[in-house]
C-alpha positions in Angstrom: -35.5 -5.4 -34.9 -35.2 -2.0 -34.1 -32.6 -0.3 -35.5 -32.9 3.5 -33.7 -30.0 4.3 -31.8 -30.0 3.5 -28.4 -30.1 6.7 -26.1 -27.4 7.0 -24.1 -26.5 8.7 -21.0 -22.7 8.3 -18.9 -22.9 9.3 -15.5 -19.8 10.1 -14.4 -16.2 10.9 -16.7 -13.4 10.0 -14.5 -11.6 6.6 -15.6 -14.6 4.6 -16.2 -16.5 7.4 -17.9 -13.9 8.6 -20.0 -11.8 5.5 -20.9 -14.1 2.6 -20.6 -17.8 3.9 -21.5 -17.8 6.5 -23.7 -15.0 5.8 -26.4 -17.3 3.0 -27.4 -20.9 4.0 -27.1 -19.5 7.1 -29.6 -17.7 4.4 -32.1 -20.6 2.2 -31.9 -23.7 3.3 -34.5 -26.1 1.7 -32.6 -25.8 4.1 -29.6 -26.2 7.5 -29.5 -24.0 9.4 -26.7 -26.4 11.7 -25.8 -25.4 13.2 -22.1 -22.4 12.9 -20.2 -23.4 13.8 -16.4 -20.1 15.1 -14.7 -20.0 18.0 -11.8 -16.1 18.3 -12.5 -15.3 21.4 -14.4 -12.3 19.9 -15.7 -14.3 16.5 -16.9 -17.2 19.4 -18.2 -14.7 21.2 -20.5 -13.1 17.6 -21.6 -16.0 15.5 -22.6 -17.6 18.9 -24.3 -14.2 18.8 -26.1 -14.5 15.1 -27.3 -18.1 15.3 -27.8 -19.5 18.2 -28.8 -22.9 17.1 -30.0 -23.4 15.4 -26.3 -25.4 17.4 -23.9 -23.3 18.0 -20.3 -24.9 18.0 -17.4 -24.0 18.2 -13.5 -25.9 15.0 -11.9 -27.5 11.8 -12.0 -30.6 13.7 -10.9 -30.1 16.0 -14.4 -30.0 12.5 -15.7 -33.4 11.5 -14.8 -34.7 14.6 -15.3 -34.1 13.7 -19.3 -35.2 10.1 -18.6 -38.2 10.7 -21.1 -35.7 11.5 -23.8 -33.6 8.0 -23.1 -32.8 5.2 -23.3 -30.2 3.4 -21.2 -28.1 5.0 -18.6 -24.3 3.9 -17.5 -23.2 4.4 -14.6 -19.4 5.1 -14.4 -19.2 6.2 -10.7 -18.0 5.4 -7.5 -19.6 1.6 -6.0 -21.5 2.8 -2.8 -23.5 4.8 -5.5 -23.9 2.3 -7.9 -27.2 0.9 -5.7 -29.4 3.7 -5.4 -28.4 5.3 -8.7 -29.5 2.2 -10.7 -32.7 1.4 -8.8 -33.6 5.2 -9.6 -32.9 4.6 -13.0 -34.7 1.9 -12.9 -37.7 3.1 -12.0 -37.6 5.9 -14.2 -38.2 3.5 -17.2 -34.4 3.2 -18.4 -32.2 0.3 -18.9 -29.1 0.4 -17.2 -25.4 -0.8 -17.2 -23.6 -0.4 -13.6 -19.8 -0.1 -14.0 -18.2 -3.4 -11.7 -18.3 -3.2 -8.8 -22.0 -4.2 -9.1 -23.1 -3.3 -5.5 -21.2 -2.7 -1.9 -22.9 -6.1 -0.9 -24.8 -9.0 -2.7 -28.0 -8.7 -1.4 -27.9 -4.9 -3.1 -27.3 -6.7 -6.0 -29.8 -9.0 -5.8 -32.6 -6.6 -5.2 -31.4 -4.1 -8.1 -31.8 -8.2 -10.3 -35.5 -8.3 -9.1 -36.3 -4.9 -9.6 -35.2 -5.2 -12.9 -37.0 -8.2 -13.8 -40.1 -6.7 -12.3 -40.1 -3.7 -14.2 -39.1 -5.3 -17.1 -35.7 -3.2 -17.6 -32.6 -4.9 -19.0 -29.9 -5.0 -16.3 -26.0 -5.9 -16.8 -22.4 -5.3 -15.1 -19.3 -3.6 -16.9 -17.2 -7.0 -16.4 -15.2 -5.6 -19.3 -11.8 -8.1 -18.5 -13.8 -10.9 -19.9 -12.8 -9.3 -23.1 -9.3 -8.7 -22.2 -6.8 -10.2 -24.7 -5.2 -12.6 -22.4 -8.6 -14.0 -20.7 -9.8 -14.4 -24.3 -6.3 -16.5 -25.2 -7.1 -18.5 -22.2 -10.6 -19.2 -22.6 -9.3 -20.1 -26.3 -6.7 -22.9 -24.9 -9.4 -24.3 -22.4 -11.8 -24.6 -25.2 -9.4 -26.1 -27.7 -8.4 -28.9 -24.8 -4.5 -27.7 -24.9 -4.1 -27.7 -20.8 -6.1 -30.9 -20.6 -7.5 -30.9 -16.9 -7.0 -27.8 -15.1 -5.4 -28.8 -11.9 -4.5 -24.5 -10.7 -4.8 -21.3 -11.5 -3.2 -18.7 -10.7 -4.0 -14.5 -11.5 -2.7 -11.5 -10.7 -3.4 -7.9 -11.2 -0.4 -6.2 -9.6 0.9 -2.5 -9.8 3.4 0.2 -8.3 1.2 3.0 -6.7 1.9 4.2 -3.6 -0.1 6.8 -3.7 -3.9 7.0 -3.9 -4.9 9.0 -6.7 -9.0 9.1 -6.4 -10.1 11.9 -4.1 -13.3 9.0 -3.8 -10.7 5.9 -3.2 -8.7 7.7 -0.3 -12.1 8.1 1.3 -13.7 4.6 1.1 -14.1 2.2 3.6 -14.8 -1.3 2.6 -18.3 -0.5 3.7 -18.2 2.3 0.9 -17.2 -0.2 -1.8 -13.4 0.9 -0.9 -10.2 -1.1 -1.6 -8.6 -4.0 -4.3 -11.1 -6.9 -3.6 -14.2 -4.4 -5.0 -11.8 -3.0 -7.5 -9.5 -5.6 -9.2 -10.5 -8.2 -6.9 -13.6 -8.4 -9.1 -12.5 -9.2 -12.4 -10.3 -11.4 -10.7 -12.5 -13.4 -9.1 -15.2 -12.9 -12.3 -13.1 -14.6 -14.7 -11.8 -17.4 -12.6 -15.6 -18.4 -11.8 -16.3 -17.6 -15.7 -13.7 -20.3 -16.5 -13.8 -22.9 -13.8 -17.4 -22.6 -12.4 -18.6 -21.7 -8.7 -16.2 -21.5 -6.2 -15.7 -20.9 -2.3 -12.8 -19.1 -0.7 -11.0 -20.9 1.3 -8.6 -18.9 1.9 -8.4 -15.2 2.5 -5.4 -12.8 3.2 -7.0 -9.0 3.1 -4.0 -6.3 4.2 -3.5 -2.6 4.0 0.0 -1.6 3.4 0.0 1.8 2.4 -0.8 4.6 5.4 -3.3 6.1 3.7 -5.4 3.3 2.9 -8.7 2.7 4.9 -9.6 -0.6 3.2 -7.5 -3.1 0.9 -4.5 -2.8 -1.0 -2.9 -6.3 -0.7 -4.8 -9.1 -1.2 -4.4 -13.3 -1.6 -7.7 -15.8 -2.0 -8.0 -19.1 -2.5 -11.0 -20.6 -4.5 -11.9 -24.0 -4.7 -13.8 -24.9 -7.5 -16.6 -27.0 -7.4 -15.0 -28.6 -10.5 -11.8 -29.7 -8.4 -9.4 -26.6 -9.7 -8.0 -24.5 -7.1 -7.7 -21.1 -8.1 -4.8 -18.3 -6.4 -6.0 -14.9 -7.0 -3.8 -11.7 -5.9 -4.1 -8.3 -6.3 -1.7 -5.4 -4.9 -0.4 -2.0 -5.6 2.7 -2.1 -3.9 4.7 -4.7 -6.5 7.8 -3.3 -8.1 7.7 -6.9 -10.0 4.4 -8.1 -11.1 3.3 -11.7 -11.0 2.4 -12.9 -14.5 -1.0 -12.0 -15.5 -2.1 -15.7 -15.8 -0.6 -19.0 -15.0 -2.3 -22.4 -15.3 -1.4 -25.5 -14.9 -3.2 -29.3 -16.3 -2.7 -32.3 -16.8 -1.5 -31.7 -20.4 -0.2 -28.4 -20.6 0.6 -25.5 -18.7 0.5 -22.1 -19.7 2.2 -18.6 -18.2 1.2 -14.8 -19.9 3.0 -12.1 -18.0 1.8 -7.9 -19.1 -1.2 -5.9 -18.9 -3.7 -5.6 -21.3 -2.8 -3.0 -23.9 -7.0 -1.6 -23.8 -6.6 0.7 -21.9 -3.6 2.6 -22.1 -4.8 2.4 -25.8 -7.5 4.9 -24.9 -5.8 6.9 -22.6 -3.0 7.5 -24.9 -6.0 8.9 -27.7 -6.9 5.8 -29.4 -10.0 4.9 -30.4 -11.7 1.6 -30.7 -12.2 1.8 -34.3 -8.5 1.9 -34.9 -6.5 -0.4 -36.5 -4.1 -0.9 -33.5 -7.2 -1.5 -31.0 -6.6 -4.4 -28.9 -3.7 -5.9 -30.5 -1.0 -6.9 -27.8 3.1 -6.5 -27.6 4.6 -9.8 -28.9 7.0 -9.5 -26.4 3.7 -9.9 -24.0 2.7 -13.1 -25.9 1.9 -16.3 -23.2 4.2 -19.3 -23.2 2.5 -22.8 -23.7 4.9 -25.9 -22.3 3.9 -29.5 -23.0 6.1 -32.3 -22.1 9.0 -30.0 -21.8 8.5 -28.2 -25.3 7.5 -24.5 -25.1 5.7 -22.6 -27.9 4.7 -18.9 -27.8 1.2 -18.5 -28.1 0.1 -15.1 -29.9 -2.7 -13.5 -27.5 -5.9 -12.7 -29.1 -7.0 -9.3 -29.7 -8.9 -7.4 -26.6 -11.9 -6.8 -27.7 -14.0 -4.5 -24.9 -16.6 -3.5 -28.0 -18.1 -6.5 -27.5 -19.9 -5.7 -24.5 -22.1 -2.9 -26.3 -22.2 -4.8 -29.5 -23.8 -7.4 -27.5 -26.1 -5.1 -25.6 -27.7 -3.2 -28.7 -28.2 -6.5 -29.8 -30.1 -7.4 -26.5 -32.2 -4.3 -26.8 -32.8 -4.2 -30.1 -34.1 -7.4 -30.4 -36.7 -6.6 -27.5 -34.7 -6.2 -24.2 -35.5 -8.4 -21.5 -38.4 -10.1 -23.5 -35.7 -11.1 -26.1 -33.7 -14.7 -26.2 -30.5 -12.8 -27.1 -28.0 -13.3 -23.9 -27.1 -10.0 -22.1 -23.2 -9.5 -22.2 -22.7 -9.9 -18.8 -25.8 -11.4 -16.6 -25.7 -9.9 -13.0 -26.2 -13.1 -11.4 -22.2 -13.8 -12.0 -21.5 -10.5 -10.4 -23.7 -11.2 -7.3 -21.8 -14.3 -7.2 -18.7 -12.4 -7.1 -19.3 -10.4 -4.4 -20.8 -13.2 -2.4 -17.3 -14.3 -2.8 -15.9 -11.3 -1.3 -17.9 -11.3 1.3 -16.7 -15.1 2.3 -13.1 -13.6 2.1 -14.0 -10.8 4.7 -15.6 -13.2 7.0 -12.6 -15.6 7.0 -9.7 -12.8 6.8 
């Protein structure tokens, strides 16, 4: 296995960048965070600051430029790029992680999957909420047979912003990869077909509320699962009081989480994955499990977003695509997913 560091370029260092790429390719020893690719003066002087062995450059075409000299590329920007920049990096001999969404439309992403196999590059999706705290404590009660047969789900990712704060985002069209059902609509809809299988949409409720917006900001789908659950996924910006996070419902046991994942705000507030506070949610947050009438707090389990580039190195070390190891996230599942958004469209 080889045990070299794995190359490492970020293209772009807003949100994704900054918060969700780069913190852990630094803390992880078998990367190397060598450029950062950011046009942003601001984002220049900040990633130079937090990473002042890492080269800065302007553009994904800079990026290329040092293709000879890498390894794997991430690319942190915004979704109607995420097509041709990966099939360029592609071809340029790298491997290549594209921040969710995976494409603007599933046929994108099933190209960039075949290009990928036919060049013989290893190709996955940032689906980093499969590692969120609460999915992970689900996943955990499905496995251990506490709900018995899941009858619904229900998941939300709601917020208070009435203002758009991406330059990019007040810009975008659905066309452009715009709106909630590319944004949180994904991991939504990711995890409920990670837990309960393939799905349709059956229903589909796609709105704008806020003046500004030129795609989605307020949105309601209904899966049915091939395995019998139904699944109720929402997603909004304009909630003042959030749904819980989570809600299921079977035949033994139902379950209800309620809070955010603390990840995130972990690493924007200057935390790093290495620390000892990393992933470790509020009790207050902790999910209720009631069975025949009892209730029981259920402690969530720790987030754990390192796991996607621990599993990757893995992959790559071990001989990328030609290796048995799983990837962390295979982009079939994301084509999937926006297959699924694309039913929604055609129905709303």
């Amino acid at each position: 296995m080889n045990l070299t560091p794995i190359r490492t370029a970020v293209v772009g260092f807003g949100l994704s960048g900054s918060v969700f790429h780069a913190p852990f390719i630094a803390a992880d020893p078998a990367y190397s965070l060598d450029v950062i690719a950011t046009s942003d003066a601001g984002r220049r002087a900040k990633a130079q600051e937090r990473y002042p062995g890492t080269r800065i450059v302007d553009s994904p075409d800079d990026v290329l430029a040092l293709a000879g000299e890498l390894d794997l590329v991430v690319l942190g920007t915004p979704p109607a790029t995420h097509h041709p920049f990966a099939k360029a990096a592609l071809e340029a001999g790298l491997d290549v992680v594209v921040d969710k969404p995976f494409a603007v439309t599933s046929a994108q992403g099933q190209e960039l999957i075949e290009l990928a196999a036919r060049l013989g590059r290893v190709l996955t999706v940032y689906q980093n909420r499969r590692w969120d705290g609460d999915a992970l404590t689900v996943k955990k009660l499905l496995d251990d047979g506490k709900l018995g047969e899941v009858m619904r789900c229900e998941a939300s990712m709601e917020r208070w912003a009435p203002q758009i704060s991406k330059a990019w985002k007040a810009s975008a069209t659905a066309d452009d990869g715009g709106g909630l059902l590319f944004d949180l609509g994904t991991h939504l809809l990711d995890l409920a077909v990670q837990m309960f299988g393939a799905a349709e949409v059956i229903h589909a409720e796609i709105l704008a509320r806020r003046p500004q917006e030129l795609a989605d900001d307020d949105d309601f789908l209904v899966l049915k699962h091939a395995t019998g659950v139904i699944s109720h996924i929402a997603m909004n910006v304009s909630s003042q009081l959030h749904a819980p996070r989570f809600r299921i419902l079977g035949s033994k046991g139902g379950f209800v989480k309620y809070g955010i994942d603390p990840q995130e705000p972990f690493i924007l507030a200057g935390g790093l994955p290495t620390d000892g506070g990393y992933g470790v949610d509020d009790p207050q947050h902790y999910g209720i499990l009631e069975v025949d009438g009892a209730r029981t707090t259920v402690p969530t389990e720790r987030g754990a977003y390192q796991e996607f580039y621990r599993i990757l190195a893995e992959k790559i070390a071990d001989g990328g695509v030609a290796s048995a190891l799983p990837l962390p996230v295979d982009p079939a599942g994301p084509v999937e997913v926006l297959k699924l958004i694309e039913q929604a469209r055609a129905l709303a």
